[in-house]
C-alpha positions as CSV (number, residue, x, y, z in Angstrom):
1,X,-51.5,183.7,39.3
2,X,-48.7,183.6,41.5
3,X,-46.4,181.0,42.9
4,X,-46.2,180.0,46.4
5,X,-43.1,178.0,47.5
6,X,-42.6,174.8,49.3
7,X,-38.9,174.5,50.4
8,X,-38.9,170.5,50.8
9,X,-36.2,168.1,52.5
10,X,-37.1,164.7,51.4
11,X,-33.8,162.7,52.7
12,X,-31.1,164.2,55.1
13,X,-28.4,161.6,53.2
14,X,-25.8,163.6,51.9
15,X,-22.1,162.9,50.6
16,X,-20.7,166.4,51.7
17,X,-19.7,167.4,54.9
18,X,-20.5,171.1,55.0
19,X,-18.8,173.3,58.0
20,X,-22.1,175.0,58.3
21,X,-24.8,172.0,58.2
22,X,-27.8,172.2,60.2
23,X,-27.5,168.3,60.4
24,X,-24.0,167.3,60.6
25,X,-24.5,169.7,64.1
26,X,-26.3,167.0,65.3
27,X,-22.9,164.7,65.0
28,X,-21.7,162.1,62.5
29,X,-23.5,159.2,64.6
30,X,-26.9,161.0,63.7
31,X,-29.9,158.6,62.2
32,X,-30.5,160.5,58.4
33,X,-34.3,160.5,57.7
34,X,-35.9,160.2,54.5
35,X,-39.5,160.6,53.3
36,X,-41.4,157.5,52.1
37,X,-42.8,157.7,48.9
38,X,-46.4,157.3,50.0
39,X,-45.8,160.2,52.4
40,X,-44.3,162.1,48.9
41,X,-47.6,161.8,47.6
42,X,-49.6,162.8,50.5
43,X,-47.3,165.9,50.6
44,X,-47.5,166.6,46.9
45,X,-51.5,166.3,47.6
46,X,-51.2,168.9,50.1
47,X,-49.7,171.9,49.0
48,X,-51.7,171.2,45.9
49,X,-55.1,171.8,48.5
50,X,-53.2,174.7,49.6
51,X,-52.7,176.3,46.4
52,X,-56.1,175.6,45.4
53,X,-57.1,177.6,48.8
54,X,-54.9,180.1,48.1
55,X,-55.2,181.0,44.8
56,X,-51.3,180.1,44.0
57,X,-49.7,178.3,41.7
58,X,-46.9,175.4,43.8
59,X,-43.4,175.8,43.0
60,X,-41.1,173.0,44.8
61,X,-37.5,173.4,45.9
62,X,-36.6,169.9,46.8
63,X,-33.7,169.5,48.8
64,X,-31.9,167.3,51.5
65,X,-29.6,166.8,52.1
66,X,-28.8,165.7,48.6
67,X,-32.5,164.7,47.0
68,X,-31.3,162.7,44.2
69,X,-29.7,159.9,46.5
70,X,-33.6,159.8,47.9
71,X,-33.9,156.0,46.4
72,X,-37.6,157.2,45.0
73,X,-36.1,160.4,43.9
74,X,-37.0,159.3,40.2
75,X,-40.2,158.3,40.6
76,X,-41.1,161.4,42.8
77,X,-39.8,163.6,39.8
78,X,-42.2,162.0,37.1
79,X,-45.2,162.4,40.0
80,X,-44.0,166.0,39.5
81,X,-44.1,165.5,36.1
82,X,-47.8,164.5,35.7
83,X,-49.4,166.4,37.9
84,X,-47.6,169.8,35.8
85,X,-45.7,171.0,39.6
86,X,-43.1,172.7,38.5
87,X,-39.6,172.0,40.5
88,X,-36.3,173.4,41.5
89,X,-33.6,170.9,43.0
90,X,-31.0,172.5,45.5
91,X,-28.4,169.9,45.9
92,X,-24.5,168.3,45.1
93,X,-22.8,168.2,42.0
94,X,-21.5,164.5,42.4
95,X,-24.4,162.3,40.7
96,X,-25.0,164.6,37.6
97,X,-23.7,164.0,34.4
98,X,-24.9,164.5,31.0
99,X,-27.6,162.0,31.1
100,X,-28.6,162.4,34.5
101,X,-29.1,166.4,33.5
102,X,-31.6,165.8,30.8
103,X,-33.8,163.2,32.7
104,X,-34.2,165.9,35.0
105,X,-35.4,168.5,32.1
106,X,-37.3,166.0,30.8
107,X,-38.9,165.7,34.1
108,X,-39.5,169.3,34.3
109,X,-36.8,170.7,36.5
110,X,-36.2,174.2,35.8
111,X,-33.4,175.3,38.2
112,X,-30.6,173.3,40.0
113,X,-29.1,175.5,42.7
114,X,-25.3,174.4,43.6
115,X,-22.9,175.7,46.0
116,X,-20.1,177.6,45.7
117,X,-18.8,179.2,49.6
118,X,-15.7,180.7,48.7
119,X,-12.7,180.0,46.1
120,X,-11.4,176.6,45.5
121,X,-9.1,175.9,48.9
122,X,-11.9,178.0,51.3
123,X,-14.6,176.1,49.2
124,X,-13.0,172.7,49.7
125,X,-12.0,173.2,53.2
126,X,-15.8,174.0,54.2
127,X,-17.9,170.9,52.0
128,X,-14.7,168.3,50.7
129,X,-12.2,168.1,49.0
130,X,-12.0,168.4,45.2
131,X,-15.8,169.7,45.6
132,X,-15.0,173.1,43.8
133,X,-13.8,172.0,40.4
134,X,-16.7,169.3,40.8
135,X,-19.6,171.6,40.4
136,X,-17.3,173.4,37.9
137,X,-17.5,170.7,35.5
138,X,-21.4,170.1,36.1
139,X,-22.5,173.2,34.5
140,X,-21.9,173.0,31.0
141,X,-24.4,170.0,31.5
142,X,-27.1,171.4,33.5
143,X,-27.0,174.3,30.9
144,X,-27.3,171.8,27.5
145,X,-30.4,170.5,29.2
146,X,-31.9,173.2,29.4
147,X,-31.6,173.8,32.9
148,X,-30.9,177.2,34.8
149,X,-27.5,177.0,36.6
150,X,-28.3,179.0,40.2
151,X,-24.9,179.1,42.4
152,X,-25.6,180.3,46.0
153,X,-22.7,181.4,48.3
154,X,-23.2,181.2,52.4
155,X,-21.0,184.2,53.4
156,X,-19.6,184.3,56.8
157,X,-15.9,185.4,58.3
158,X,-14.5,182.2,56.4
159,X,-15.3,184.0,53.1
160,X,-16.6,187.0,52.7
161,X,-13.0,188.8,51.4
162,X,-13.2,186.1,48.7
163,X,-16.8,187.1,47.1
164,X,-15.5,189.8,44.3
165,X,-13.6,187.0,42.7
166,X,-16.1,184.2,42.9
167,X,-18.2,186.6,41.0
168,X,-15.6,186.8,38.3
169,X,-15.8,182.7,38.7
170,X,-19.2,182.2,38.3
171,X,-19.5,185.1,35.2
172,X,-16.7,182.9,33.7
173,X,-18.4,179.9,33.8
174,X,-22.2,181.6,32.4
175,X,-23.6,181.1,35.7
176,X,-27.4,182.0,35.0
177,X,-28.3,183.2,38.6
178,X,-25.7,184.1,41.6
179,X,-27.1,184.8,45.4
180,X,-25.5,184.9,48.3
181,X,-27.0,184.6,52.2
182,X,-25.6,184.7,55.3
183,X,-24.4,181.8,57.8
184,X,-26.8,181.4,60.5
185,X,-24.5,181.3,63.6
186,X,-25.7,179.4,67.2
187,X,-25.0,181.1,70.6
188,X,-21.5,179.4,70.7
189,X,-19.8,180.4,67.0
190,X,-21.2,183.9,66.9
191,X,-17.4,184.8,65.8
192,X,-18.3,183.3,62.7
193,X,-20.5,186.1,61.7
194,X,-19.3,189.4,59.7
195,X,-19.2,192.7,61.4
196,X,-21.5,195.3,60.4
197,X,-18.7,196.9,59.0
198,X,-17.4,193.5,57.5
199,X,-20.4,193.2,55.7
200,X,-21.2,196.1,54.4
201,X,-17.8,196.2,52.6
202,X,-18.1,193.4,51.3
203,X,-21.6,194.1,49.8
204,X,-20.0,197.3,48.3
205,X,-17.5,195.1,46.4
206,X,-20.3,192.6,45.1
207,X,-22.2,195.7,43.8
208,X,-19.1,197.2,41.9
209,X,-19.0,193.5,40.1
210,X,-22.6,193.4,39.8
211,X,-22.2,196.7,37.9
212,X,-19.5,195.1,36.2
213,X,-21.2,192.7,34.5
214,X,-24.7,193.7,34.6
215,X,-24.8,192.9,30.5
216,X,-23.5,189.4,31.1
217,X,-25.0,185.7,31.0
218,X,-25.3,185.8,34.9
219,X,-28.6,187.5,36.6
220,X,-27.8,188.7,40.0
221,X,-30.2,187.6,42.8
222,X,-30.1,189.9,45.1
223,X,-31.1,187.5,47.9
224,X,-30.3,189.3,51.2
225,X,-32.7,191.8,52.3
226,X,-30.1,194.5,53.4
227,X,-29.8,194.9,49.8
228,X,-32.7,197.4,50.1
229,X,-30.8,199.1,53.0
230,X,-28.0,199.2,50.8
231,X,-30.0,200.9,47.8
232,X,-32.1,203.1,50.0
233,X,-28.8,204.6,51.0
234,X,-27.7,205.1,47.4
235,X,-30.6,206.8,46.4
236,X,-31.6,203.6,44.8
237,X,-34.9,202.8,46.6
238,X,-37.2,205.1,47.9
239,X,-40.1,203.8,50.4
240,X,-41.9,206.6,49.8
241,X,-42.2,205.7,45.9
242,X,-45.0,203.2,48.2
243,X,-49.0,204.3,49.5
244,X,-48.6,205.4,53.2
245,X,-50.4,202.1,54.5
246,X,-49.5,199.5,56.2
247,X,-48.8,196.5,53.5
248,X,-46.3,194.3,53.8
249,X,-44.7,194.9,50.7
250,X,-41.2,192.9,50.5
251,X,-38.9,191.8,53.1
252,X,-38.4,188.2,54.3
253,X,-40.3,185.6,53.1
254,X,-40.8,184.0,56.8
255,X,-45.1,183.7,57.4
256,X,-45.5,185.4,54.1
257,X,-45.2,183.0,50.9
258,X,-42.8,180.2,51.7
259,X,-43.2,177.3,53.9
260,X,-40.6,174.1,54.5
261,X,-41.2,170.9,55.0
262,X,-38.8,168.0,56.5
263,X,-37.9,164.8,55.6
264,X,-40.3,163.4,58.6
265,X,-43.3,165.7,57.5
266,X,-42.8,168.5,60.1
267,X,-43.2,172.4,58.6
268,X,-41.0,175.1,59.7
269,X,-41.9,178.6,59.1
270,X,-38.0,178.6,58.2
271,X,-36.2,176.2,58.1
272,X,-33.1,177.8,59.0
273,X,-35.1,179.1,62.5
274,X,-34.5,176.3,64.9
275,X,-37.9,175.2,66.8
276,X,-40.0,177.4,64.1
277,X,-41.9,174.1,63.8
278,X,-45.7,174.7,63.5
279,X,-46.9,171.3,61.9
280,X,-46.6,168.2,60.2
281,X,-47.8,168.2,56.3
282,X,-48.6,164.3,56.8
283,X,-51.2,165.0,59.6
284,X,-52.2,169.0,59.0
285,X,-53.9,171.0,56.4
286,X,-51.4,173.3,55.2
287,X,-53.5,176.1,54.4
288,X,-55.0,175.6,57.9
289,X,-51.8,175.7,59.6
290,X,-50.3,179.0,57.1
291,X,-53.6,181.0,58.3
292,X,-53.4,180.1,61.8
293,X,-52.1,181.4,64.9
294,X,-48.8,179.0,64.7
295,X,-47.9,180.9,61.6
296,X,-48.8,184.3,62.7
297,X,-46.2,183.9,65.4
298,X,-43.9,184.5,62.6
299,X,-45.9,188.1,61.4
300,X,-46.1,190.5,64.4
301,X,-43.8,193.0,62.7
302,X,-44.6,195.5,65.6
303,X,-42.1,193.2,67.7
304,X,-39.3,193.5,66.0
305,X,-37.0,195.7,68.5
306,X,-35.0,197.7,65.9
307,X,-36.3,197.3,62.7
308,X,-40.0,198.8,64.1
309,X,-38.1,202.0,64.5
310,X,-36.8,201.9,60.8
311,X,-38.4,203.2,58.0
312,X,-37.7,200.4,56.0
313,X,-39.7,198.0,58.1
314,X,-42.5,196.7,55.4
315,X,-39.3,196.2,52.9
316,X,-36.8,194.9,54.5
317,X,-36.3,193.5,58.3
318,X,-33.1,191.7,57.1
319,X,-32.5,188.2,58.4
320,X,-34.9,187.6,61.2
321,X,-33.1,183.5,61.0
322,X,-29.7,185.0,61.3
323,X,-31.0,187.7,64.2
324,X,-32.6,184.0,65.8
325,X,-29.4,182.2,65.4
326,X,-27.4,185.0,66.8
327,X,-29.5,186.4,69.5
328,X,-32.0,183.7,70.3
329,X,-35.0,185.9,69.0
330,X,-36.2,186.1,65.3
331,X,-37.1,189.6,66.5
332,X,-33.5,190.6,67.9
333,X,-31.6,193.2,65.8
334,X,-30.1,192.1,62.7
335,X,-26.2,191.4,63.6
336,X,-24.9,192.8,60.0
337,X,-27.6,195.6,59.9
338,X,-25.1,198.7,60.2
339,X,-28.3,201.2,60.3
340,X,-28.2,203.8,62.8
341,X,-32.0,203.8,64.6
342,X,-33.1,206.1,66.8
């Protein structure tokens, strides 16, 4: 059976101060919000209901913010625990230590996703100071637990030259998994965003190092959907290698198998598409709200304007939150796509 997965905030308290942060937008005066524990359970209760609907199996990504200063963050991990819901945390390196890493195997984490945007100065410059050598030292710990170490990179003008040697950085350090995805830009920094051009160069690079070390410690997550673009046009991925129907059969995960939910309950299609809001998991059925006409807002592939005209449409469609961001429609052309469509 397959996994469906839940993407869930339960606090917006964090001790970063990240350049590119949805909430630190909002201004440093903002009220942080954080889920009750009673409202945890009636969540947890939920997408369990869903899954049972749909035939999946729950996999949780709890986030924040930074979930472990969620002051029920323990207890919610041994609910976890007990009712055999298997969960990632995506989150800061400043609370973990060598304790603190096997209470969360013991709990049944299976993946801690940390950030790494750039090399050390770039790195610090965008979250805090000292912040890069922090989740340096974390690692080794996550790793004797028994925990996969995922490192995710948000790529934008700031940092995208830098990529080739924070892959030799994180193969160094036995990294298990390495991703990258894009900075999601609003109508006023658009300059943040790569080129086409910018973009595909640098994806070149990553693939030389991936190439590099594809018999190291370190899997390669290739996260961004123009990595299909990128193989079709090696020769690398062939849609026709796929029946001539009309499957959805990869692509972002936006309306397909992923939902998010926020600290006050509220489900976004993605969270990273602002007002993709169609619910609250405290007050809807999520399996009512995934198969209804809120959600299939997020699934009329026929609209989108330049990827409908592509032969890559059921595999790919790149960013449609980055296309949102930048154009102010999830159905806009993707800004880094460098595809020529007639």
């Amino acid at each position: 059976m397959e996994y469906f997965a839940f993407q869930w905030h339960i606090t917006e308290a964090c001790d970063q101060r990240c350049k590119h942060c949805y909430i630190y937008a909002l201004g440093s005066h903002a009220k942080f919000k954080e889920m009750a524990l009673e409202d945890m359970i009636t969540v947890i209760e939920n997408c369990q209901e869903f899954c049972r609907k749909a035939e999946r199996l729950p996999y949780l990504y709890i986030t924040g913010g930074d979930p472990i200063m969620h002051p029920q963050f323990w207890t919610l991990a041994r609910l976890l625990k007990i009712a055999g819901i298997p969960f990632a945390i995506m989150g800061n390196p400043f609370h973990l230590n060598e304790e603190v890493c096997q209470k969360l195997a013991d709990c049944g984490c299976r993946k801690y996703q940390l950030s790494l945007d750039g090399l050390r100065e770039t790195h610090d410059r965008i979250r805090r100071p000292g912040s890069f050598d922090e989740t340096l030292e974390v690692i080794p710990y996550l790793k004797k637990a028994g925990i996969d170490v995922a490192v995710m990179c948000t790529i934008s003008r700031w940092n995208y030259k830098e990529l080739p040697e924070l892959i030799d950085v994180v193969v160094e350090n036995k990294v298990d998994i390495f991703a990258f995805a894009r900075y999601c830009p609003s109508a006023e920094d658009k300059e943040t965003c790569c080129s086409p051009e910018e973009y595909h160069w640098m994806m070149e690079q990553a693939w030389q190092k991936f190439e590099q070390y594809k018999d190291s410690e370190t899997t390669f997550n290739l996260k961004d959907h123009l990595w299909t673009l990128f193989k079709y046009e090696k020769g690398l991925f062939d849609p026709k290698d796929y029946p001539d129907d009309e499957y959805v059969y990869d692509g972002c995960n936006c309306g397909n198998c992923h939902f998010t939910i926020l600290s006050d309950g509220d489900v976004y299609a993605c969270r990273r598409i602002v007002n993709s809001k169609v619910g609250n998991a405290l007050t809807d059925d999520l399996y009512d709200l995934f198969t209804g006409p809120e959600m299939d807002a997020y699934r009329e592939y026929e609209k989108f304007e330049k990827c409908s005209r592509c032969e890559l449409l059921r595999f790919c469609r790149g960013c449609p939150a980055v296309a949102a961001g930048y154009h102010g429609n999830m159905y806009a052309p993707d800004p880094q796509c460098w595809k020529e469509v007639v």
